[in-house]
N, C-alpha and C positions, 0 to 999 in steps of 0.2 A: 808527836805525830809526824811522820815523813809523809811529806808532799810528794804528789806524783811527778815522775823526771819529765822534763821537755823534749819530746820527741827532737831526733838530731835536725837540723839544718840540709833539705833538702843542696842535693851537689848543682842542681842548676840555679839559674835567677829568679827569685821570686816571679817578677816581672814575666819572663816566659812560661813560669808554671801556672802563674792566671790565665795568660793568653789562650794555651794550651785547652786548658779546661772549659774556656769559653767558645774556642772553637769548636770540642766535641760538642759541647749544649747545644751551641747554636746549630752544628751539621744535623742534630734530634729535634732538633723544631720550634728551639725553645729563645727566646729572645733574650740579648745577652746585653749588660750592659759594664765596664769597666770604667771603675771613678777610682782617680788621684785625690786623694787625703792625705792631710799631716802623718799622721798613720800609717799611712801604705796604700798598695791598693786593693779595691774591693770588689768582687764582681757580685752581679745580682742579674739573674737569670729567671725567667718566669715563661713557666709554661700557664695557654691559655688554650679553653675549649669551646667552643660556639656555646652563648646562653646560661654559660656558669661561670664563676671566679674561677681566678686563677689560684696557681699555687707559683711560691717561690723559692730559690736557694740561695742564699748569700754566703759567698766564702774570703776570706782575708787572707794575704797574704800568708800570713801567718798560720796557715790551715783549720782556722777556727771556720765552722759552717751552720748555718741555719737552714734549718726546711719551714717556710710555711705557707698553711693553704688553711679554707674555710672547710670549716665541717658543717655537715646536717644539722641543724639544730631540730629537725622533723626525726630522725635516727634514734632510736634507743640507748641509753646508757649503755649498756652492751655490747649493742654494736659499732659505737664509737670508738671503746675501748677498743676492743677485737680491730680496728681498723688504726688504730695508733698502734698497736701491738702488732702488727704486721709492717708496717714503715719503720715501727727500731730496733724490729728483728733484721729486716732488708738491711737496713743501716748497717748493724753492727754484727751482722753473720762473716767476720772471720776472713771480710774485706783486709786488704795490704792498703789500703784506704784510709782503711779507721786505726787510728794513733792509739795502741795497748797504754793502758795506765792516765791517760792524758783525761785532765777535768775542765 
């Protein structure tokens, strides 16, 4: 079985491609935070709406990313689906963002 290849090594510094990133977050409303780990570093960016949880994104250096937020649990199986279905279509529509092959 061939493993999927590692997307190349962006040309600028890690370090400024987080910054980067949390700048735009932060200019869209969203509260940014960047931590130094052995690792690397991490940002974690969380949007928040009056009277509901929030939702978050985490991305690493490395351009590994998480989205997450609370869902309805009042919502139908249906339409949770159909509402997850829609955020990894957003995701993964063909974005210069989203790393082809990468797991």
């Amino acid at each position: 079985m061939e493993l999927p290849q590692r997307p190349e090594a962006p040309a600028r510094a890690p370090a400024d491609w987080i910054r980067g990133i949390a700048a735009g977050l932060s200019a869209a409303g969203l509260s940014t935070v960047i931590a130094e780990t052995s690792a690397g570093l991490d940002l974690t960016a969380t949007a928040c709406r009056s009277g509901r949880r929030g939702a978050e994104v985490i991305i690493d250096e490395d351009g590994y990313a998480e989205l997450r937020w609370w869902t309805d649990q009042a919502a139908t199986p249906a339409a949770a689906t159909a509402a997850l279905a829609r955020v990894l279509a957003a995701a993964l529509a063909g974005s210069p963002a989203v790393a082809d092959g990468a797991s």
